[in-house]
C-alpha positions as a Markdown table, in Angstrom:
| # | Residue | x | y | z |
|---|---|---|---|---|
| 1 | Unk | 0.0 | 0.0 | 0.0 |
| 2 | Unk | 1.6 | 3.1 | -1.2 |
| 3 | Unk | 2.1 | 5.9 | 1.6 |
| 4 | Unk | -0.5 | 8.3 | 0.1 |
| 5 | Unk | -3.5 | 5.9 | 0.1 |
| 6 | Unk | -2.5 | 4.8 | 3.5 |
| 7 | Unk | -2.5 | 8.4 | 5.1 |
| 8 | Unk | -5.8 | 9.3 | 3.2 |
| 9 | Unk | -7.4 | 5.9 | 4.1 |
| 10 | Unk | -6.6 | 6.7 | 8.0 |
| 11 | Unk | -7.7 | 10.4 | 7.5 |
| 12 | Unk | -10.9 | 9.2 | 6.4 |
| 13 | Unk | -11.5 | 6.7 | 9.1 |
| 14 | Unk | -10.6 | 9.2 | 11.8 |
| 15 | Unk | -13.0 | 11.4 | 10.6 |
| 16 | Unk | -15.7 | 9.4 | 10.1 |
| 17 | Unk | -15.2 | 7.5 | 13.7 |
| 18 | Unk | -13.9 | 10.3 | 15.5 |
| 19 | Unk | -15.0 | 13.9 | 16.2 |
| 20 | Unk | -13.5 | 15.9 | 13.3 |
| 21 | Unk | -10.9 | 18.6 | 13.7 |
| 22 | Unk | -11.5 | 21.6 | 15.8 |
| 23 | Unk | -12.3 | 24.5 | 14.8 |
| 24 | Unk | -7.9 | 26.0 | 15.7 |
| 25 | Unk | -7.0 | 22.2 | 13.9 |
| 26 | Unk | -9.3 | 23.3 | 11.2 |
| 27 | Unk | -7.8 | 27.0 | 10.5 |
| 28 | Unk | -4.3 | 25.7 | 10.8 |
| 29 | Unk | -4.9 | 23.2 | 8.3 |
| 30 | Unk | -6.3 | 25.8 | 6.1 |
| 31 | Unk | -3.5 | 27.9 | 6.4 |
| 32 | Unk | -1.1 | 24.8 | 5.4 |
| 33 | Unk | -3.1 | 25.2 | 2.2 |
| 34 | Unk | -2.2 | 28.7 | 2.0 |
| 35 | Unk | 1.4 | 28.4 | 2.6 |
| 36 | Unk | 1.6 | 24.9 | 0.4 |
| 37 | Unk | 0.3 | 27.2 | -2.5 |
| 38 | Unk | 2.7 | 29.8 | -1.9 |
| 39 | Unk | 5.7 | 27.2 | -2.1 |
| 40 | Unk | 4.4 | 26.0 | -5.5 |
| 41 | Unk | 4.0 | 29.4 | -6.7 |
| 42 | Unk | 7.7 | 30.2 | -5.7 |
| 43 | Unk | 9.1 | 26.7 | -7.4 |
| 44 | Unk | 7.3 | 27.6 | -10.7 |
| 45 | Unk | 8.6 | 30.7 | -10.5 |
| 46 | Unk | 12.3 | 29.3 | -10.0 |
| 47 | Unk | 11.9 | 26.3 | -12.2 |
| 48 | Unk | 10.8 | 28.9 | -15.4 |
| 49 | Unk | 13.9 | 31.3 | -14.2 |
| 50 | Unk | 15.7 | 31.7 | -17.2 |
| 51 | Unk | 19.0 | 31.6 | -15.4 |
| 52 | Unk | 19.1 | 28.0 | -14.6 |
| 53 | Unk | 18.8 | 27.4 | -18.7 |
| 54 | Unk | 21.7 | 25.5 | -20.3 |
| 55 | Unk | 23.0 | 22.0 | -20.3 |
| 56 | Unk | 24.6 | 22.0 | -16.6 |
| 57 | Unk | 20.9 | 23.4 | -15.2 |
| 58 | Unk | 18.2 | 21.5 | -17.1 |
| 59 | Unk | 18.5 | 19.2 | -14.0 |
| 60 | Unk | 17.9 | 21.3 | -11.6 |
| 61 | Unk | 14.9 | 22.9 | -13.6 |
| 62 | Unk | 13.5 | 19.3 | -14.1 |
| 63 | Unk | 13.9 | 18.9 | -10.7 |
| 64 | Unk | 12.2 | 22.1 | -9.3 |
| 65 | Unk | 9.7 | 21.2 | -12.1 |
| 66 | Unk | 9.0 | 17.8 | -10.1 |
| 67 | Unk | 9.1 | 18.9 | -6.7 |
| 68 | Unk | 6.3 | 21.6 | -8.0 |
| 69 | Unk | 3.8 | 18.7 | -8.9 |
| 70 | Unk | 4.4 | 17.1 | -5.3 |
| 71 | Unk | 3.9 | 20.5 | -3.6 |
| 72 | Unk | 0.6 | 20.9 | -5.9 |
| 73 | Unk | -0.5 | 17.6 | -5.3 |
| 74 | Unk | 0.0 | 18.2 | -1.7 |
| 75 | Unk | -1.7 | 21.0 | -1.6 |
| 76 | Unk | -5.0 | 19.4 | -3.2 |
| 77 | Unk | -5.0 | 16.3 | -0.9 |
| 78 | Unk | -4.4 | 19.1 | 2.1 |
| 79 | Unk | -7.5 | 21.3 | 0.9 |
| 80 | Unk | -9.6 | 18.0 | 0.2 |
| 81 | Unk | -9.2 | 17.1 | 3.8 |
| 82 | Unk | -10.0 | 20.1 | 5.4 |
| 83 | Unk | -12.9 | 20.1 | 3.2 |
| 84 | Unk | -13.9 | 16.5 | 4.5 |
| 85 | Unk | -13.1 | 17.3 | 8.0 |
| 86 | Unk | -15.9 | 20.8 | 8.0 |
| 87 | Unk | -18.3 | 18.9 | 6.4 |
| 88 | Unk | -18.5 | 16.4 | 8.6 |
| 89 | Unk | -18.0 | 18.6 | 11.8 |
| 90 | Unk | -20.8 | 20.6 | 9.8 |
| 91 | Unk | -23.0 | 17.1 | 9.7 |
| 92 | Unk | -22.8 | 16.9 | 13.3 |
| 93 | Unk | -24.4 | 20.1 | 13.9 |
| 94 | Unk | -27.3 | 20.0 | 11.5 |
């Protein structure tokens, strides 16, 4: 079982069995979105940089250019929790 689906399948069972995050847990978590978008924003930035062009760089671009997709993927699995976890704090008050 890759890492990933692991983490997601355990974020999913704790908040579906257990109360979901608070409402502090919740705004932190909200504001790791915030900064994970920023740290995209600033690899994109640096991987398009046309400095690091020419044969002795296109690694490092390719690199920054990778660890932008993690960061981005990240990011979306990060917002897609906290959006699970409100919901269902939101469920438990309707």
């Amino acid at each position: 079982m890759k890492t990933s689906t692991y983490l997601a399948a355990m974020a999913r069972a704790h908040v579906a069995a257990d109360p979901p995050l608070s409402a502090n847990e919740l705004a932190a978590l909200k504001q790791s979105i915030v900064i994970l978008s920023g740290v995209g924003t600033l690899l994109a930035q640096c991987a398009r940089n046309p400095a690091l062009s020419g044969p002795g760089l296109e690694d490092v671009r390719q690199t920054l250019s990778r660890m932008r997709v993690a960061v981005a993927t990240l990011e979306q699995r990060t917002h897609d929790f906290a959006k699970a976890a409100l919901m269902a704090w939101e469920s438990r008050f309707e």
